[in-house]
N, C-alpha and C positions, 0 to 999 in steps of 0.2 A: 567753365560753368560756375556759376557764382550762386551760393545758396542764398535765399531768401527767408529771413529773420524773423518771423511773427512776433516772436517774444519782445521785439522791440515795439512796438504799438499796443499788444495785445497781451496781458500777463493771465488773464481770469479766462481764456476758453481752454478745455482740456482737451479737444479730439480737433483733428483736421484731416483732407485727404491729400496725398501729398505722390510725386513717381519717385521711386529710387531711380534714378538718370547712370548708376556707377555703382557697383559692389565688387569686394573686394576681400582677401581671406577668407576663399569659398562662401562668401554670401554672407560673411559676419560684420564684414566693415559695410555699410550702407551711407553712400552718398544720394539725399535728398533734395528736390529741387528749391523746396520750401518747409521749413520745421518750426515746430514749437518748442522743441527741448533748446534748453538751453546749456552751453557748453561749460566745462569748469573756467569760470575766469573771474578776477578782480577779485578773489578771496570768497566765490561763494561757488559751492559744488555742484556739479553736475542734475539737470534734472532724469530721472528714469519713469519706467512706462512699460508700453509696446508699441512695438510697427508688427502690423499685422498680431500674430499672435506666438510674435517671437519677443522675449522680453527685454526692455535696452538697457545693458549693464555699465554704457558711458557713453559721455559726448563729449568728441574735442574737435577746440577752434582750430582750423589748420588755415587759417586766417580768410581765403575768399572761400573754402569750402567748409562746412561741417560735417565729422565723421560720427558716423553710431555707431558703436558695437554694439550686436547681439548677441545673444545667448544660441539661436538657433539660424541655419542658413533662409535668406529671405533670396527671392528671384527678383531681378528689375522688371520694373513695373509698375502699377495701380496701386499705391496700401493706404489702407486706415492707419492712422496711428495717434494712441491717447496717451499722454503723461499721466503721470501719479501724481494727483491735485494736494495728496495731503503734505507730500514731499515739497512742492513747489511751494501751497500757500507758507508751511513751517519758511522756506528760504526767503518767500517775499517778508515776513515779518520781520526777519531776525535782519534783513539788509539794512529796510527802512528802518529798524531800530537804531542799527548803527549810525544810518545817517541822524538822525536825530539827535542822540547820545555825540556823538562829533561833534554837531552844531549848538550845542549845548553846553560843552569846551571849552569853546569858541567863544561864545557868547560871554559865559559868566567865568570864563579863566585865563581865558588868553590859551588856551592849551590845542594845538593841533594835532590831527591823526595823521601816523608815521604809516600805518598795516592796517588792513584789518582782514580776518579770519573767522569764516564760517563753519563751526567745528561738528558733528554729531550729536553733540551733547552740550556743549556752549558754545558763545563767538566768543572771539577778545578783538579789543583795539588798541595799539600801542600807541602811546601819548608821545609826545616832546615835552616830555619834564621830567626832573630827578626827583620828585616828591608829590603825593598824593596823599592829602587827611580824610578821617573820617567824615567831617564838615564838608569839605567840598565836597566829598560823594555824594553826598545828601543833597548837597544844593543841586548838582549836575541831574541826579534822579530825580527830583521831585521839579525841575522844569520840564524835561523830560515826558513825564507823565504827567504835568499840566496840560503839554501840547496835544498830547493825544483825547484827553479832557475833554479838548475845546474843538476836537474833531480835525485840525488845522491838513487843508487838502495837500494832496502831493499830485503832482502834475508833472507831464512829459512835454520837452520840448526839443527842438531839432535848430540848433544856430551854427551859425561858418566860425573856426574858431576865434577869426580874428574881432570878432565882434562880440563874443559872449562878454559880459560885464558879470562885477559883483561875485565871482564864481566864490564858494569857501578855499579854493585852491586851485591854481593856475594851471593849466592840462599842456603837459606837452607836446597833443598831438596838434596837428592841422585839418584841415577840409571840416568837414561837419561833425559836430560834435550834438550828443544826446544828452538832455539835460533833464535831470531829476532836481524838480524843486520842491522844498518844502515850505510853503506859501511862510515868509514875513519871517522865516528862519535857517533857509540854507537852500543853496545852487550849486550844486556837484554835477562835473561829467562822470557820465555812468554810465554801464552797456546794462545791469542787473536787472533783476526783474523787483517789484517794489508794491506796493499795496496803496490804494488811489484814496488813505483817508487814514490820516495819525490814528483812528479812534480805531484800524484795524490793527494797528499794531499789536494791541493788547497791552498788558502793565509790561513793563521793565524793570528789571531787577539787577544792579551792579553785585557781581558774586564773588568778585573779590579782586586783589591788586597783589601782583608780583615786581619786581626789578631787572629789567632785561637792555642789558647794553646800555645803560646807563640811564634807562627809562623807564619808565612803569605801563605795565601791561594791566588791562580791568579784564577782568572777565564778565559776560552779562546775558542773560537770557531774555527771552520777549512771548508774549502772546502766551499761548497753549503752554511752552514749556513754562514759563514764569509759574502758570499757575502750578504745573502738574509739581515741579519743585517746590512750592511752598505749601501745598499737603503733604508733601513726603516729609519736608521739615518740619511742620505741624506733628504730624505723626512719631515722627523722631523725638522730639522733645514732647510729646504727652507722653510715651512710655518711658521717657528717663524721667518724667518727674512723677509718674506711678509708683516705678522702680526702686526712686529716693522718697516716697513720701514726701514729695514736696512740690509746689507749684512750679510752674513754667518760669515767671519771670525769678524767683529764687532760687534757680538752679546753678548760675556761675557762682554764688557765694557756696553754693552745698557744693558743689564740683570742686571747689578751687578748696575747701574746708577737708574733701578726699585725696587731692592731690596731695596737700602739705601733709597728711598721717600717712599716706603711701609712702611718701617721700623720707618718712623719720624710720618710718619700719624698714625700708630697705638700707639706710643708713644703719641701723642695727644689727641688721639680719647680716650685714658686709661686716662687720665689730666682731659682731658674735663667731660668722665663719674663720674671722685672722686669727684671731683669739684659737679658735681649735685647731690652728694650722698649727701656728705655735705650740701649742700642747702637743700637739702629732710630733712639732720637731723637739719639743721635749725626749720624748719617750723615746723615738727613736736615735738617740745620742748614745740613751742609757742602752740601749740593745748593742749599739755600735763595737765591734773589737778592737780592743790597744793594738797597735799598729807595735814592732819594735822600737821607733824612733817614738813612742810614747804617744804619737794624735789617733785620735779614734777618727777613718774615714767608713764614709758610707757609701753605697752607690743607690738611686734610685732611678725605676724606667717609668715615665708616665706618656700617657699621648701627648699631653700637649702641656707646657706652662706656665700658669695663670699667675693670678694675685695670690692667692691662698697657696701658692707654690713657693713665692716670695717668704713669706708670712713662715711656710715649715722652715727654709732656710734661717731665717732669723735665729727662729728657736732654738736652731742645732748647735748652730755659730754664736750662741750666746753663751755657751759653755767654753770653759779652755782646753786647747791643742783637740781641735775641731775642723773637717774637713767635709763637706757633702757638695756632692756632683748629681745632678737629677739632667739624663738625656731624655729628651724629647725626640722620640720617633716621627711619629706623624709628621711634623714639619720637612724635618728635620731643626731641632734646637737644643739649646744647652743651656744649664744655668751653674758655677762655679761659686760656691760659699766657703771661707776659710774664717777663723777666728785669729783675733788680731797678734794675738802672742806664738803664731804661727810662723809671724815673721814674713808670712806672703800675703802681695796685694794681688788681690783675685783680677780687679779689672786688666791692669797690665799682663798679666800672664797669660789670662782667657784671651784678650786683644791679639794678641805675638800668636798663640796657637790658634786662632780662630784664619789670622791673615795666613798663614800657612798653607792652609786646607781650599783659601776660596772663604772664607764665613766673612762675615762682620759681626761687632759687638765691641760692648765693652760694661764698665759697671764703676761702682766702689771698690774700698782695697778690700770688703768682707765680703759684698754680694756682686757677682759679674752674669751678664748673660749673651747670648748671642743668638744668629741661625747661622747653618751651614749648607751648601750647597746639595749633599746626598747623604746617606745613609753610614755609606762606605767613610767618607768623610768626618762621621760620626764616630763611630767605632773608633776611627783612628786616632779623633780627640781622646777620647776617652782612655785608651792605651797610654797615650804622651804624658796626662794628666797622674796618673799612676791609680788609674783606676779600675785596671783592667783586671786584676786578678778576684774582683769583686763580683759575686755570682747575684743575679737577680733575686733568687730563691732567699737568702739573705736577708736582701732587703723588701722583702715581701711584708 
């Protein structure tokens, strides 16, 4: 049994009567004799609906038959069945945009379509090119949305492959191919569903360009979404320029005027935290005990060690016969600080007991650090290092 295609002559009726001839997973999978949904394929989703008044939550090509799933078991038989017009019109727009947007590439870039992707919230079309400007986009949209202007028809037609001419790209199927034209700017085979007049497309809007496998990807929305996105954006940008006290088109100079002060203050506020690091590792040098060989070591336990961890090491190890160990739990990690008339270079020493354990690391001869694999691990650095007899409470 071979299903009969409506969608292909007829995109704009919503209801038809149709027999389920085959059902399948207790009455969820429904093969029709003839459908108006249309199946996922060529980059454009699924249409949904109801058959009867079970609701259809997908349709796939199974190539001479089409499958439905429902929601609810249906009996072979007689059914009504209506697609979701607002779902379908949104996918006729957003196709025929594509094609348009393609042939517009084409036209004024030389640039072909590699993909294209009909996504929930935008399409995109991946180009054949390693670069994409501002300028071009502009050009590609604003022909684009001349065409639909000027209403320019789009029309269906049924040729043997070996004879279609002029096509924007060469199909490599055979037998009879369906042809979607857009009068005086592009011929593509196409199975999709499509809207019979540019001027339904609605506006076009390029929403932006990525690099993918050595090409660039657009994203781009059409019709209803185009608009309902440029109120949102609207909207967007009147309450940031409320916000700032300042007009819409003034707002990347005040924006980029916020960034560079955010920018300085956190550069500071990072200054200012080193700065008390080091004064922390000041102070705590002076608490530190004379060891009998004369160094004052310390031990400290923090969750985890940062920059401003760095920053207290310096301070400590900026004094002479100076030794501070801070483990790191959580990770597990270590950092090793010695002062240079110590006579020991931290990196080398921490590297040798790190590779011991399973860790890696390594550092300078004052400041070293590392991770280690466990806990246990830890501890054990810590004993080797000669820091064990050091109580946390201590260095509290």
């Amino acid at each position: 049994m071979v299903t009969e295609r409506l969608y292909y002559q007829d995109f704009y009726s919503t209801q038809f009567q149709a027999e389920v001839v085959d059902a399948a997973e207790q009455g969820k999978r429904l093969y029709l004799d003839r459908t108006l949904f249309y199946p996922t394929s060529g980059g454009q989703p699924n249409d949904t609906g109801r058959i009867g008044e079970s609701r259809v939550l997908d349709v796939i090509d199974e190539g001479d038959r089409i499958a439905h799933i429902v929601a609810d078991p249906v009996s072979v038989g007689s059914v009504t069945a209506e697609i979701d017009w607002s779902r379908r019109f949104d996918h006729m727009q957003q196709h025929s945009g594509q094609h348009l947007l393609s042939a517009a590439f084409v036209e004024l870039l030389g640039f072909t379509t590699l993909s294209f992707h009909l996504g929930q919230h935008v399409s995109t079309i991946e180009l054949d090119t390693k670069d994409l400007s501002e300028k071009q986009i502009d050009a590609v949209e604003d022909r684009a949305n001349e065409m639909i202007r000027n209403a320019v028809p789009i029309t269906i037609s049924f040729e043997e492959a070996a004879e279609a001419q002029q096509l924007r790209e060469a199909s490599q199927r055979t037998g009879t191919l369906r042809i979607i034209e857009i009068q005086g700017a592009d011929r593509s085979a196409c199975g999709g569903t499509h809207v019979r007049s540019a001027a339904e497309i609605g506006p076009i809007q390029i929403r932006g360009t990525e690099k993918i496998r050595g090409n660039v990807r657009i994203e781009f929305v059409c019709g209803a979404r185009a608009t309902r996105q440029a109120r949102s954006d609207f909207r967007v940008l009147s309450n940031l320029a409320r916000i700032s006290a300042s007009s819409i088109d003034k707002l990347p100079e005040y924006l980029g005027s916020i960034r560079k002060r955010l920018m300085a203050a956190e550069k500071e506020s990072e200054h200012l935290l080193q700065e008390l690091a080091r004064n922390r590792g000041n102070e705590l040098y002076q608490r530190a005990p004379t060891a009998p060989d004369g160094i004052r070591r310390m031990l400290l336990r923090q969750p985890a060690i940062s920059a401003s961890t760095s920053a207290l090491a310096s301070g400590f190890v900026s004094h002479k016969n100076a030794m501070l160990l801070v483990a790191a739990e959580e990770l597990p990690a270590i950092l090793f600080a010695c002062s240079s008339d110590t006579g020991i270079d931290a990196g080398k020493l921490l590297s040798a007991r790190l590779a011991e354990r399973g860790g890696r690391g390594g550092g300078s001869a004052t400041i070293a650090q590392g991770k280690l694999p466990d806990r246990q691990a830890l501890e054990s650095l810590v004993e080797a290092l000669g820091f064990g007899s050091y109580s946390d409470e201590a260095n509290a």
